[in-house]
C-alpha positions as CSV (number, residue, x, y, z in Angstrom):
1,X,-2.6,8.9,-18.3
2,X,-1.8,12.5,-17.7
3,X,-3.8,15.4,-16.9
4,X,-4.2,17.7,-20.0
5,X,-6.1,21.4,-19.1
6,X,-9.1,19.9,-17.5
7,X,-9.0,16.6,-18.8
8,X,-6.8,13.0,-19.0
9,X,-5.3,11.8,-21.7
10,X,-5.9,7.6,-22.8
11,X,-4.5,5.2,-20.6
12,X,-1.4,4.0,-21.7
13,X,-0.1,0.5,-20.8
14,X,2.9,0.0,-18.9
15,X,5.8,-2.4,-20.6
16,X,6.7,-5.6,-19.8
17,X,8.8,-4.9,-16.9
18,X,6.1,-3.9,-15.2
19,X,3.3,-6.3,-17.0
20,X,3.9,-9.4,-17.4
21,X,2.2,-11.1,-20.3
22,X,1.2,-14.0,-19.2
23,X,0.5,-13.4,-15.4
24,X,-1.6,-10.9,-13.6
25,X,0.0,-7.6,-12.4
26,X,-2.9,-5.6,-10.0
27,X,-3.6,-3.1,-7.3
28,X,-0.9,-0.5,-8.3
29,X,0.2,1.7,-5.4
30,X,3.0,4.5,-6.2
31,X,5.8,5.8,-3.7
32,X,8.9,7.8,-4.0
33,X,12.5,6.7,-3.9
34,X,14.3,9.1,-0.8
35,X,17.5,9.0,-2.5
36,X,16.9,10.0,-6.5
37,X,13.5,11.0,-6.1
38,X,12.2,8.8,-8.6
39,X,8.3,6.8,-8.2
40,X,8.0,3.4,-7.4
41,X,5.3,1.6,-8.0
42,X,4.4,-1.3,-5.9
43,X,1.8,-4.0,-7.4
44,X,0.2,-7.3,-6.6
45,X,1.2,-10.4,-8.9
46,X,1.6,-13.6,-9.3
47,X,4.4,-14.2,-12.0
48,X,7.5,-16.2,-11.3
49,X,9.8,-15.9,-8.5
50,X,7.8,-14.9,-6.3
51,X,7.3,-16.1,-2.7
52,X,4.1,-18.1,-3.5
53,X,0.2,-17.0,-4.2
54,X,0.4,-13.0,-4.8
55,X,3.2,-11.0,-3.8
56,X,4.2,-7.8,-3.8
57,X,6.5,-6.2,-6.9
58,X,8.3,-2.9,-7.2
59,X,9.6,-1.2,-10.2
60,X,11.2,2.2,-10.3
61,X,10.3,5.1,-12.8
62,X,13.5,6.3,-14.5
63,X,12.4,10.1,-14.8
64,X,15.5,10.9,-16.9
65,X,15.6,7.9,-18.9
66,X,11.8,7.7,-19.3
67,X,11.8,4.0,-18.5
68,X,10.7,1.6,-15.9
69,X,13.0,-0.5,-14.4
70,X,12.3,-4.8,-14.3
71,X,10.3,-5.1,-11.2
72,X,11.4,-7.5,-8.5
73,X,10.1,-9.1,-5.6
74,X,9.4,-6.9,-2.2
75,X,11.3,-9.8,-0.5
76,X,10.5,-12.6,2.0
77,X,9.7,-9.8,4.9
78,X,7.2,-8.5,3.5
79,X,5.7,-12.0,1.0
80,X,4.9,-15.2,2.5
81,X,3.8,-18.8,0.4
82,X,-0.1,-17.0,1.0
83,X,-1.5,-14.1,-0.7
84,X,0.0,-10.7,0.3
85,X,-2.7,-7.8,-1.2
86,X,-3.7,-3.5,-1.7
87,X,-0.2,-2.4,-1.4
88,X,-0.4,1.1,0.2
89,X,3.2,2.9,0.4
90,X,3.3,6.1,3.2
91,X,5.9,8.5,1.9
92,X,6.1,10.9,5.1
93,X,6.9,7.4,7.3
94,X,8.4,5.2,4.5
95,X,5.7,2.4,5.6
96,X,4.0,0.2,3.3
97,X,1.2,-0.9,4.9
98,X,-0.9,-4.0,2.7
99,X,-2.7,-7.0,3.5
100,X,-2.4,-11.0,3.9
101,X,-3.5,-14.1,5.1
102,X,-0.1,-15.6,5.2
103,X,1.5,-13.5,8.6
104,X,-1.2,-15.1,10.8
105,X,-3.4,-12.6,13.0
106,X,-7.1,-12.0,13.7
107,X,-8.6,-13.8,10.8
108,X,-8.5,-13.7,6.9
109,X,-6.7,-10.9,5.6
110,X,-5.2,-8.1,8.1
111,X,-3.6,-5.4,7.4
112,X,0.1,-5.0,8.0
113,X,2.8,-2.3,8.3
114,X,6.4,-2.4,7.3
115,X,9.2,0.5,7.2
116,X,11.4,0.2,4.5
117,X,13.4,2.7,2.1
118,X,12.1,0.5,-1.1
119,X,15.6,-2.2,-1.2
120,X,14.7,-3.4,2.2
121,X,11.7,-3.6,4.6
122,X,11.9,-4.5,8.4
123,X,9.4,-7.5,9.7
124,X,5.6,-6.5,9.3
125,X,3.8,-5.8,12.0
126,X,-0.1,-6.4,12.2
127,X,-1.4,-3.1,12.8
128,X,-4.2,-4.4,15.4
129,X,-7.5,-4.7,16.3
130,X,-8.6,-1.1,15.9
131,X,-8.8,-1.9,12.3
132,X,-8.6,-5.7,12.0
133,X,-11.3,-8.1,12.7
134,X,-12.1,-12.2,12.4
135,X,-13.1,-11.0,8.3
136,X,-11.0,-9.6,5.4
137,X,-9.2,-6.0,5.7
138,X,-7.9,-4.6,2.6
139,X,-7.2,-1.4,0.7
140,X,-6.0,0.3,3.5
141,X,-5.1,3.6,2.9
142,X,-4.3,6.7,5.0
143,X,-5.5,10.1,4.8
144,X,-3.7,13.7,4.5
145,X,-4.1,14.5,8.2
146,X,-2.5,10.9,8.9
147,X,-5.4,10.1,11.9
148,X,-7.9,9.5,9.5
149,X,-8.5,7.2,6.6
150,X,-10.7,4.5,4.6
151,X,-10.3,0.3,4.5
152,X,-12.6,-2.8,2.9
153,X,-13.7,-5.5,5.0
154,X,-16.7,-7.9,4.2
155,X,-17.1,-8.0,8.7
156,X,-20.3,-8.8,10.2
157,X,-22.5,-5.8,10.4
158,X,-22.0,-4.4,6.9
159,X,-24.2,-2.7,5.2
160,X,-23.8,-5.3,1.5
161,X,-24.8,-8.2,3.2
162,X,-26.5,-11.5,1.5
163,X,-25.1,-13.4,4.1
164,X,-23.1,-12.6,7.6
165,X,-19.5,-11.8,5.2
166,X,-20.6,-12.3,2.2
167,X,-19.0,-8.5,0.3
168,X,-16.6,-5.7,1.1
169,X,-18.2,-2.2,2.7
170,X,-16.1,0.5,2.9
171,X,-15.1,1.7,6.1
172,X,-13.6,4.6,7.3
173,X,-11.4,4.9,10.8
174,X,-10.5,7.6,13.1
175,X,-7.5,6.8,15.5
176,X,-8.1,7.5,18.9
177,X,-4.7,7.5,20.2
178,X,-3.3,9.9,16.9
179,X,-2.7,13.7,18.8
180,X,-2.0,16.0,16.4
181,X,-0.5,19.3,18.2
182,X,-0.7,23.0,15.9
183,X,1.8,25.0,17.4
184,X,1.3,29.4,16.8
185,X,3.6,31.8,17.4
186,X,7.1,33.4,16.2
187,X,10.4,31.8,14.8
188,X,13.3,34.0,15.7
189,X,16.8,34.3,14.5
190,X,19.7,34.3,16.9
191,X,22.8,36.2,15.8
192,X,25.7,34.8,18.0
């Protein structure tokens, strides 16, 4: 889609290096390569050669050529045998933060951080019980003053609730420990 005056145009779907025919190819998430500037897009699927259950694919947008490149696996830091989920990529850090059951934790699915420059990620690391629980946690995503933002979890005390976990409420978090500092005053030049 792209935005035309004050409307979209139709959806268009993306080739075969992105979707896979015969396997599913979800949760799109879209970042920026440092070095040529181009998007990646980060996605959920379970096609082959992966590293078991759903994992996390990249493919690059080729802004000159007009093409995406074939995707390929986010790598065995970041995808375990399990289910790794709601890719979420932070360009101002270069963090992809998404969620799994397969990295062990507080329970179900937690969400996760990793650094990375898209071709290599360090080790995840569980992002704690400020927005973790025993349940689920997915779709995490941060907000544009980076202290704030929004999650899923089907934890106790929500507000769609058959049974004690049964669905996903949408939560939103403030962190307490985030300072953000506004500095005012005059930037001088010095002349030597």
């Amino acid at each position: 889609m792209e935005r035309k005056g004050q409307g979209w145009t139709e959806a268009i779907k993306l080739p075969r290096e992105v979707n896979h025919p015969r396997y599913t190819c979800m949760m799109p998430a879209v970042g920026t390569d440092p070095v040529k500037n181009n998007d990646v897009l980060f996605f959920v699927s379970d096609r082959p050669g992966g590293k078991g259950g759903y994992d996390i694919w990249q493919s690059t947008y080729d802004r000159k050529k007009n093409v995406f490149r074939k995707a390929r696996n986010a790598g065995s830091k970041v995808n375990t045998p399990q289910d790794e989920l709601t890719p979420f990529f932070d360009n101002e850090t270069r963090s992809l933060y998404f969620s799994s059951d397969g990295l062990g934790g507080l329970g179900g699915f937690d969400v996760f951080v990793t650094l990375g420059n898209g071709r290599r990620f360090t080790g995840p690391r569980n992002i704690g019980a400020h927005i973790n629980s025993g349940a689920d946690e997915l779709y995490f995503v941060m907000g544009g003053q980076r202290d704030r933002g929004f999650f899923v979890s089907n934890r106790m005390g929500g507000s769609a609730l058959p049974n004690s976990t049964c669905c996903d409420d949408l939560y939103s978090y403030l962190l307490p420990d985030y300072e953000t500092i506004t500095l005012k005053g005059d930037v001088m030049d010095m002349i030597h």
